[in-house]
C-alpha positions in Angstrom: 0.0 0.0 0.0 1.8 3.2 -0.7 2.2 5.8 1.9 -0.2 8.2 2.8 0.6 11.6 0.8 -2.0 13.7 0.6 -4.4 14.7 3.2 -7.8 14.2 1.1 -8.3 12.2 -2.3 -11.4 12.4 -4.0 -11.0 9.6 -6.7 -12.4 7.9 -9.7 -14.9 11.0 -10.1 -15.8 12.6 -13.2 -14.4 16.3 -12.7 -16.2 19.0 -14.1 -13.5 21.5 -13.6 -15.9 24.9 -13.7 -14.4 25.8 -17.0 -17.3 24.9 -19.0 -15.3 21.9 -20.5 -16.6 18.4 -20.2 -15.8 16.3 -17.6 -12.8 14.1 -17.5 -12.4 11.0 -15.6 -9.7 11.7 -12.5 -9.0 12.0 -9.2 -8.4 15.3 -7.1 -5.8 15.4 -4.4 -6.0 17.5 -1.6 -2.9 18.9 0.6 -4.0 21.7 3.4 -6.3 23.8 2.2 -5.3 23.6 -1.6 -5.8 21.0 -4.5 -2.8 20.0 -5.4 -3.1 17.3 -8.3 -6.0 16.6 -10.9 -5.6 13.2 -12.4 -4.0 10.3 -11.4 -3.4 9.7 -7.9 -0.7 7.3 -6.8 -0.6 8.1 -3.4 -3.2 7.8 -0.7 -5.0 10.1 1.7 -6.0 10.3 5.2 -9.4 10.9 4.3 -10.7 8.9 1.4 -13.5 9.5 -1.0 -14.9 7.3 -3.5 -16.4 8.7 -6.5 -16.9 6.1 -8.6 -19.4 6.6 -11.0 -20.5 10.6 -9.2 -19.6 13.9 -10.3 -16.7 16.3 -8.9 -17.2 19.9 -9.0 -16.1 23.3 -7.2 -18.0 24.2 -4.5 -20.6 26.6 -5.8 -20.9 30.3 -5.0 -23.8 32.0 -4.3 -23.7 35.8 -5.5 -27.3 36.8 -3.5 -27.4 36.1 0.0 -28.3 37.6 3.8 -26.6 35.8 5.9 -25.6 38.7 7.7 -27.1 37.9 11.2 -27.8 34.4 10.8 -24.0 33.5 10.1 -23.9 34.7 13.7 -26.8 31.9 15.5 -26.2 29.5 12.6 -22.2 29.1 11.4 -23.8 25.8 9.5 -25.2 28.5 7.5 -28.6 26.5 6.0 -29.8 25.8 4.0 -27.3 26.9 1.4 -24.7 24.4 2.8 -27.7 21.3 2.0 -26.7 22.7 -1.6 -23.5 22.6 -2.2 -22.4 26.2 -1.7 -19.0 26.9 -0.3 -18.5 30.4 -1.1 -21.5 33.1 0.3 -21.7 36.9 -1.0 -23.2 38.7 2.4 -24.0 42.6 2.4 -26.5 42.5 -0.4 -29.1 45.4 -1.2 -27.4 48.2 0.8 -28.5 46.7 3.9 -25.5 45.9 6.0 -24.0 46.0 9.3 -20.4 48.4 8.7 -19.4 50.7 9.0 -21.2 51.5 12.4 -20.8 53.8 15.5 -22.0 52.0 18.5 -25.0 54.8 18.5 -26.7 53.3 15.3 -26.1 49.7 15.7 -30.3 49.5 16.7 -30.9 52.0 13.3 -28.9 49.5 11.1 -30.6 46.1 12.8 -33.7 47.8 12.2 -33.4 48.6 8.8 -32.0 45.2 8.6 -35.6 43.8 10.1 -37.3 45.7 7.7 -36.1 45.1 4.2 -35.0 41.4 4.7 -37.6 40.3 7.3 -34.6 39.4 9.6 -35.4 39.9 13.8 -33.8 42.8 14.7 -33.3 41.5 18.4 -31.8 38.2 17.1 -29.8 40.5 14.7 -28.6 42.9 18.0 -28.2 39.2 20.2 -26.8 37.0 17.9 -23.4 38.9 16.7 -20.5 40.2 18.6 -21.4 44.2 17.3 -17.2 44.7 17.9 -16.5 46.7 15.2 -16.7 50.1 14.0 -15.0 50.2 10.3 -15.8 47.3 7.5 -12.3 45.3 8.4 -13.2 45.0 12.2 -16.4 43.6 10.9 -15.1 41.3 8.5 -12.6 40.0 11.6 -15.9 39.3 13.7 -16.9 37.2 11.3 -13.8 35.0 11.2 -14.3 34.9 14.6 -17.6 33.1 14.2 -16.1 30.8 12.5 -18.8 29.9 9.6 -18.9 26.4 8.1 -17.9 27.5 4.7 -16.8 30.8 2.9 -18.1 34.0 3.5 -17.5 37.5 1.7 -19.2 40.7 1.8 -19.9 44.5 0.6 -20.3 47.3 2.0 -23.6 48.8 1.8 -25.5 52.2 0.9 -27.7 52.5 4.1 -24.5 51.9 6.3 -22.0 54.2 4.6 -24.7 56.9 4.3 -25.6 57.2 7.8 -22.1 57.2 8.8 -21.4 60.1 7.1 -25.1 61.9 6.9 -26.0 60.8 10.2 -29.9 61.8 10.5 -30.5 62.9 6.8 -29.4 59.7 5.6 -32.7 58.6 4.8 -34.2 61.2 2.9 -31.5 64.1 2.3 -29.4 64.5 -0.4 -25.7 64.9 0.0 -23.1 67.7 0.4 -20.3 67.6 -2.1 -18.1 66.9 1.1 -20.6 64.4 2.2 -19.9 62.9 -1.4 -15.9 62.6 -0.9 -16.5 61.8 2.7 -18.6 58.3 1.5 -16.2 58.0 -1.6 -13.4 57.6 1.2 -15.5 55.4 2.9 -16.1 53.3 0.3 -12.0 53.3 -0.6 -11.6 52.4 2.9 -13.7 49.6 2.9 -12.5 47.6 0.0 -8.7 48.4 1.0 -10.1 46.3 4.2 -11.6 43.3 2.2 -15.2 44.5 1.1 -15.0 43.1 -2.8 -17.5 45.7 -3.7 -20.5 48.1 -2.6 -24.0 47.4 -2.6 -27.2 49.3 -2.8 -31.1 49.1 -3.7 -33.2 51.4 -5.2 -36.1 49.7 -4.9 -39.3 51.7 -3.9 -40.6 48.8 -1.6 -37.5 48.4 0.5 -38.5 50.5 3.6 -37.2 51.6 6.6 -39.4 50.4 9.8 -41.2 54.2 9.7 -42.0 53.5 5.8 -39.8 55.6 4.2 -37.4 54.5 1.7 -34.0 52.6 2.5 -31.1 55.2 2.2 -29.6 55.4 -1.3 -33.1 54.9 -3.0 -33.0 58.3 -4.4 -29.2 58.8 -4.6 -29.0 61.0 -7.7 -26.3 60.0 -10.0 -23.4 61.9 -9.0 -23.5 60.4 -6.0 -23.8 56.6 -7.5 -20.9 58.0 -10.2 -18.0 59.5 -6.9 -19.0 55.8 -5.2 -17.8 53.9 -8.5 -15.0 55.8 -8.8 -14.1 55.2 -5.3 -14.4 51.4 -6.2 -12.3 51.6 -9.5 -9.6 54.0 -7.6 -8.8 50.7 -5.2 -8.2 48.4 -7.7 -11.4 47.2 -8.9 -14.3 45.5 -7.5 -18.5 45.1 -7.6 -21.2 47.1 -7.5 -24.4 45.5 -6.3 -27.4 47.0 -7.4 -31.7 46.7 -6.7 -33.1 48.8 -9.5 -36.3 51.0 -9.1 -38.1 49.1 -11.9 -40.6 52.1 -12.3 -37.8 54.1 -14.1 -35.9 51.6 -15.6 -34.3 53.3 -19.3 -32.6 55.8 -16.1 -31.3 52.6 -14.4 -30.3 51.2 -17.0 -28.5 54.1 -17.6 -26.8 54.5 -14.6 -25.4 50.9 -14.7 -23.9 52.3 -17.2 -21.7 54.8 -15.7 -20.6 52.4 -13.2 -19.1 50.3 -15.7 -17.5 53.1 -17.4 -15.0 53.3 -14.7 -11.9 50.9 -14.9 -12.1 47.5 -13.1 -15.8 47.9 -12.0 -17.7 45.1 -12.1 -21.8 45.5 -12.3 -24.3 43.3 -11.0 -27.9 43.8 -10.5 -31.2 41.9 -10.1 -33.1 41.0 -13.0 -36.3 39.3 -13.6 -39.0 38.8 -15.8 -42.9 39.5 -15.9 -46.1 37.3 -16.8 -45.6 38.1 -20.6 -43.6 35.8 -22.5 -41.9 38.4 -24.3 -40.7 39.9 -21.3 -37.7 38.0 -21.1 -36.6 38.9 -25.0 -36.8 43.1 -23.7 -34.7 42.0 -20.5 -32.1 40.0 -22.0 -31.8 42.6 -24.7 -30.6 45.5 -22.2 -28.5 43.4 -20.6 -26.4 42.8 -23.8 -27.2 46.0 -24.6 -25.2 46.8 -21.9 -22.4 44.6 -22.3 -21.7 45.4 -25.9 -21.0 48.7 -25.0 -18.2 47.7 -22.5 -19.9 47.3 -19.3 -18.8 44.1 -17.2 -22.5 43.2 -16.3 -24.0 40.7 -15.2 -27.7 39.9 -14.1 -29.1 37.4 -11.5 -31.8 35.5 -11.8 -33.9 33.6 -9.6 -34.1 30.7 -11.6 -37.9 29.8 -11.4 -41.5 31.4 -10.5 -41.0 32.5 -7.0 -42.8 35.0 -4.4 -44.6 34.0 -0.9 -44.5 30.5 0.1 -48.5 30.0 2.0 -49.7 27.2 3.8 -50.3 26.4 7.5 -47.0 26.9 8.8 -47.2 30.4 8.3 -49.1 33.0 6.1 -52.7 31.4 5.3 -54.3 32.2 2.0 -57.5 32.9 3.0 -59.3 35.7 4.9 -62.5 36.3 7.5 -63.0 36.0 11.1 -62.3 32.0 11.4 -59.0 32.3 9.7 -57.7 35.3 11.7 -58.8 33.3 14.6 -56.3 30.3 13.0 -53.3 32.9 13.4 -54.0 32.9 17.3 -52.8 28.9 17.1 -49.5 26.9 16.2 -49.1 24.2 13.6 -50.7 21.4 15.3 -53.8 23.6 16.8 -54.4 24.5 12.8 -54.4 21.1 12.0 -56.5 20.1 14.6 -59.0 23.2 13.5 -58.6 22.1 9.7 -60.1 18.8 10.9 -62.6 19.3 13.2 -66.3 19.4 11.3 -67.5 22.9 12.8 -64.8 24.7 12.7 -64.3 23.2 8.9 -67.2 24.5 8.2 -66.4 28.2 9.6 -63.4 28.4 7.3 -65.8 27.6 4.6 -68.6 29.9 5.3 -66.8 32.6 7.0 -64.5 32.8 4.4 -64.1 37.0 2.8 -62.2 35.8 0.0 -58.4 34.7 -1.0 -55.4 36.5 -0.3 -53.9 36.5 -3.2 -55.8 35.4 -7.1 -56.2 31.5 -6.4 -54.7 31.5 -10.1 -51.6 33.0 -8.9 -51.0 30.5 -5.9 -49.5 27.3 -7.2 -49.7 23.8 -5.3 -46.1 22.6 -4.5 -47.3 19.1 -4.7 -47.3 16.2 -2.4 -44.0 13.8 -3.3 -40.9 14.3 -1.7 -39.4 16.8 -4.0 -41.9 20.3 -4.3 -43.0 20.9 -7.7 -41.8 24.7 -8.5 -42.9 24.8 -12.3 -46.7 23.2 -12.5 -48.8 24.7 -14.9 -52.4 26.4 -14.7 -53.7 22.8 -13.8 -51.4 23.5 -10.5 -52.8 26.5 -9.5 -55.2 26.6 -6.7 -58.1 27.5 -8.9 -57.3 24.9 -11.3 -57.3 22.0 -8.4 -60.6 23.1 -7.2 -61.9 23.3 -10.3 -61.2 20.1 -11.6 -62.5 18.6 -8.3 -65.5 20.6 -8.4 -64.9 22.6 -5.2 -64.3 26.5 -3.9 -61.1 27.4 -3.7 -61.4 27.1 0.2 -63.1 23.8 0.3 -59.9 22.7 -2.0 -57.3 24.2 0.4 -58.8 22.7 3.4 -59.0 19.1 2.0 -55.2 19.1 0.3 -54.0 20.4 4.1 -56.2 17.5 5.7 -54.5 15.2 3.4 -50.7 16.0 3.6 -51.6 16.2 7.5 -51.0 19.8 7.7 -47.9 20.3 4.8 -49.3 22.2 2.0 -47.6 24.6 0.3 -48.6 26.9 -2.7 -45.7 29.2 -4.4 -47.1 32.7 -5.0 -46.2 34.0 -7.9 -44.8 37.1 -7.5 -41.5 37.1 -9.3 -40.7 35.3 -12.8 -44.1 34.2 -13.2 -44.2 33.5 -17.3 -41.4 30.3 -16.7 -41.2 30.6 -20.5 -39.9 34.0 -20.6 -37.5 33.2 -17.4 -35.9 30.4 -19.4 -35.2 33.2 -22.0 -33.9 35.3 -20.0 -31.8 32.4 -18.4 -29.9 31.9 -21.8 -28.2 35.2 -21.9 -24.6 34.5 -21.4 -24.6 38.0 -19.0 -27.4 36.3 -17.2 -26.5 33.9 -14.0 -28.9 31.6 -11.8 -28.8 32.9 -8.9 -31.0 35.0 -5.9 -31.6 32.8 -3.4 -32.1 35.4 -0.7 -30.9 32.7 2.0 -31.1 34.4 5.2 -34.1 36.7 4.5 -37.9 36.4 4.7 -36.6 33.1 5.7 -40.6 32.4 7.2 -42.0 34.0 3.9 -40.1 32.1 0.9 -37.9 29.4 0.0 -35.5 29.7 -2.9 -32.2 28.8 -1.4 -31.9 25.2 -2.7 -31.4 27.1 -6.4 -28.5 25.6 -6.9 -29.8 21.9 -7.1 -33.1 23.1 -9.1 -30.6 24.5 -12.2 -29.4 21.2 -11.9 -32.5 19.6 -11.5 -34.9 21.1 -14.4 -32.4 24.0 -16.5 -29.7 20.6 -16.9 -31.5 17.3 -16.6 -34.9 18.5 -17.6 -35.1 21.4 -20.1 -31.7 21.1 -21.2 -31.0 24.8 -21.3 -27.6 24.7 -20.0 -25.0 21.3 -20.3 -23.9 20.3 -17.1 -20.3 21.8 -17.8 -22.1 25.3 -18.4 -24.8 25.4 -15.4 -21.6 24.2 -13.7 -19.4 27.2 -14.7 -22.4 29.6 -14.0 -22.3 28.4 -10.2 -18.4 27.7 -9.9 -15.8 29.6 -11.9 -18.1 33.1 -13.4 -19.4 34.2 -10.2 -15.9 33.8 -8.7 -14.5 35.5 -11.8 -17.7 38.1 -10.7 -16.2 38.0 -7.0 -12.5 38.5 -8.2 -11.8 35.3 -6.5 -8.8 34.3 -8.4 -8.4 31.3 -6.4 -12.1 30.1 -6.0 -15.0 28.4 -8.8 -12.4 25.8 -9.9 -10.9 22.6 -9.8 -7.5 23.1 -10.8 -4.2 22.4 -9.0 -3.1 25.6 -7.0 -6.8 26.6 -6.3 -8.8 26.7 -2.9 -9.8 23.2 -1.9 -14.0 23.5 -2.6 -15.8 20.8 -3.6 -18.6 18.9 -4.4 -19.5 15.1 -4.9 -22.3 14.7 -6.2 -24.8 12.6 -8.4 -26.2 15.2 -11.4 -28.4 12.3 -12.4 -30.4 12.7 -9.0 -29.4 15.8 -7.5 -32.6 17.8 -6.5 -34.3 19.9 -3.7 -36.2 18.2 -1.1 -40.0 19.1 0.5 -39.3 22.4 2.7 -39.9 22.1 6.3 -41.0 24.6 8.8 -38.6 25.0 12.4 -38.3 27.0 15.1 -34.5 27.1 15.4 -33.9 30.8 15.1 -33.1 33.2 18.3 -36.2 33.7 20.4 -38.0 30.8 18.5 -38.8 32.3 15.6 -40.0 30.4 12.7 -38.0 29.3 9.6 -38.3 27.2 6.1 -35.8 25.0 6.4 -34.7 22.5 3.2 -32.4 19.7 2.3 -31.2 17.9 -1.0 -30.8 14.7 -2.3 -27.8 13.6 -4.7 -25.0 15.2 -2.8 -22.5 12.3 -1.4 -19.9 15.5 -0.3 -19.2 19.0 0.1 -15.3 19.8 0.6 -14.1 23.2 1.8 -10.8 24.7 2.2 -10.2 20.9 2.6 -12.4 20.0 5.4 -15.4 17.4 4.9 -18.2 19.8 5.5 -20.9 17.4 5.1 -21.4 14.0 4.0 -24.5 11.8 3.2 -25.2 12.0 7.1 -25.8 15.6 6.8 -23.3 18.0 8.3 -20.6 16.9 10.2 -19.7 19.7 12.8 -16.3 21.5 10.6 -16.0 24.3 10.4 -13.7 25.5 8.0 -15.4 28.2 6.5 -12.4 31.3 6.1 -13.4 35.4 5.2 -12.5 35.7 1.8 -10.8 39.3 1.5 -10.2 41.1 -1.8 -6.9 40.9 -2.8 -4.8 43.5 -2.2 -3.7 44.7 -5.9 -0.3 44.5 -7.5 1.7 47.6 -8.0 
């Protein structure tokens, strides 16, 4: 037997390297925290892994999350780590935690609460608040020691207040003001931020219902912050667009990427008509053929509020607020008891939301995200000849409480989304893991692009839906050293069956900080996920490392 020489071999696998080249057959060698050898391994390793007949990929990154707080209560970081994901963008939408005097840590967990839907005293509990400036934060966070990679931005709302203090919100800026948050910015990335974030969306509110700073930034503003970002080397800039003025957004992503080395990134979508996703995908290369670095995420399916029993009911009238004074099990028990049946039939005012827009997640072990009008609940009860209500009440008697229906909010022509999804500036992504975690459930995107965009619709091959979770949004990141298997690179990786890999039913738990109430959701088709060399979980689930590191940007060559 030879000698053990290498602390991990993966072997026999085929690698998809995250290049968007086919797989070969060969095995991956692991030393420290670094692949060392792709191919054939001679030597052994401590730790062993037999791929035989699975796939080998890099650990996937997801470019859309807010972990922010719950890195803090959770280092396993779920559900994203059920998924494959070994690399996490935090400090998304302009909501983030640094910079921050010790006087506004309550303002920033509150406008935390209200964009993202994130408890503002779990937020204020559940991390060390030790910092003041962006590195300091970033250095709590190592200190928390997170199961896999975390990154981050510094956001609008946070460098605003710093520097405008009460007019943050709704003031416009001083021309000092305007140098004082371009140094800011300058500041932050020279510390590790790998970009700057901020949303312009009209619904994302502060708890008193005005807009989130930056909303209304006017463009010379948005234009000093890029150049503060191309003036340190380089990096992103994250943007939420106001979609009621979008030919002036569009425009000012524009500007961004004018300036040297930035990168631009913004949320995209598309609407209910199927031509929607032709006009989207035609800014966005718009856009890049005149120069601009840009990319769009996606949400790679019809997505919006997740209803049921476990949380927000469809239905309104005096029975059903009534049902919100109870937990799971006393709904279930109401749901099955003949009077009170009966009340949430004949008491009923109507459904929340068009029962044509709410579509049943189905009954099997993996949720069906892309069901047709026959889904909806409108179609159910009218192909079993009953109200909407009637319909609701017998699927939730039937799967003992578990039904779930997808509103769609976002994406809703799936026709147009896989449009949209072919764009080569367009990347699945979007998950939102870590907000309205009781409202919606999209962070298992990773395994539905494998599931339906590969193995079902055969949008993208497995080598490209690879590289457009590996090796682009590290490219996206400036990771240099992330997104690929490759000898020299950071040691994240998957084992995993693409033949089987898919999302399983979500669950409802009360694991967060006060008891507060989460969808939770796991994966089938994973056998390993690798990083920075540590097993991070295994078919048993997780296995308690924690090797997670703070990815920095890299301080530039002179």
């Amino acid at each position: 037997m030879a000698d053990t020489t290498h602390d991990l071999v993966v072997r026999g696998g085929r690698v998809y390297d995250g290049s968007g080249r086919a797989a070969v057959s060969a095995d991956v060698a692991v030393d420290g925290e670094t692949i060392t050898t792709v191919g054939e391994v001679a030597g052994r390793g401590r730790t062993e892994i037999d791929a035989t007949g699975l796939d080998v990929t890099p650990g996937f990154v997801d470019l859309h999350t807010h972990l922010d707080a719950q890195i803090g209560w959770d280092p396993l970081m779920t559900p994203i780590t059920h998924h494959g994901v070994t690399t996490a963008l935090l400090g998304n939408c302009g909501v983030t935690f640094a910079p921050c005097r010790a006087d506004d840590r309550a303002t920033l967990a509150g406008w935390m609460e209200s964009v993202e839907d994130i408890p503002a005293p779990a937020i204020l509990g559940g991390l060390p608040w030790s910092w003041e400036g962006y590195g300091g934060y970033l250095d709590a966070l190592e200190g928390l020691r997170p199961a896999v990679n975390a990154t981050g931005l510094v956001g609008h709302s946070a460098v605003r207040l710093y520097v405008m203090g009460e007019n943050a919100v709704d003031g416009q800026p001083t021309e000092t003001e305007i140098a004082q948050m371009a140094e800011v910015v300058g500041q932050s990335i020279a510390e590790g931020a790998l970009g700057f974030s901020t949303s312009r969306l009209l619904g994302h509110k502060v708890p008193d219902g005005r807009c989130v700073p930056g909303t209304h930034a006017e463009m010379h503003e948005i234009e000093a912050i890029a150049a503060a970002i191309s003036e340190a080397g380089g990096g992103l800039f994250q943007n939420v667009l106001n979609i009621e003025n979008l030919p002036h957004e569009f425009e000012m992503l524009k500007r961004q990427g004018s300036h040297a080395g930035v990168r631009v990134m913004f949320s995209t979508g598309v609407g209910a008509d199927p031509g929607s996703g032709h006009w989207m995908r035609q800014q966005i290369e718009s856009l890049a053929a005149s120069g601009v670095d840009v990319t769009g995420i996606c949400t790679p399916r019809a997505s919006g509020l997740v209803v049921g029993l476990y949380n927000i009911m469809p239905f309104k009238g005096k029975a059903w607020i009534e049902m919100y004074g109870l937990d799971f099990e006393g709904r279930l028990a109401a749901v099955r008891d003949p009077a009170m049946r009966a009340r949430l039939v004949d008491e009923c005012d109507g459904a929340m939301w068009e029962p044509e827009r709410m579509f049943w997640m189905g009954a099997g072990e993996t949720p069906n995200y892309v069901g047709g009008p026959e889904a909806s609940l409108a179609g159910l009860a009218e192909a079993a000849g009953e109200s909407p209500v009637e319909c609701f009440l017998r699927l939730a008697d039937e799967a003992d409480g578990r039904v779930l229906f997808t509103l769609r909010i976002f994406n809703p022509s799936i026709e147009a989304l896989e449009v949209l999804l072919g764009s080569e500036f367009v990347l699945p992504s979007l998950g939102d893991a870590g907000a309205h975690v009781g409202q919606i459930m999209d962070a298992g995107w990773t395994s539905f692009v494998l599931s339906h965009w590969v193995r079902t619709k055969h949008v993208y091959t497995e080598a490209e839906a690879i590289r457009r979770m590996t090796a682009e949004p590290a490219r996206i990141l400036g990771l240099d050293d992330r997104g690929r298997v490759a000898p020299g690179m950071g040691a994240d990786l998957n084992v995993l069956d693409l033949e089987t890999v898919s999302e399983q039913f979500p669950t409802f738990v009360h694991d967060f900080p006060g008891g507060h109430g989460r969808f939770q959701q796991k994966s089938n088709g994973y056998t390993a996920t690798v990083c920075n060399g540590e097993l991070i979980t295994t078919t048993d689930g997780h296995t308690g490392n924690r090797a997670g590191q703070v990815l920095r940007r890299a301080t530039p060559t002179p």
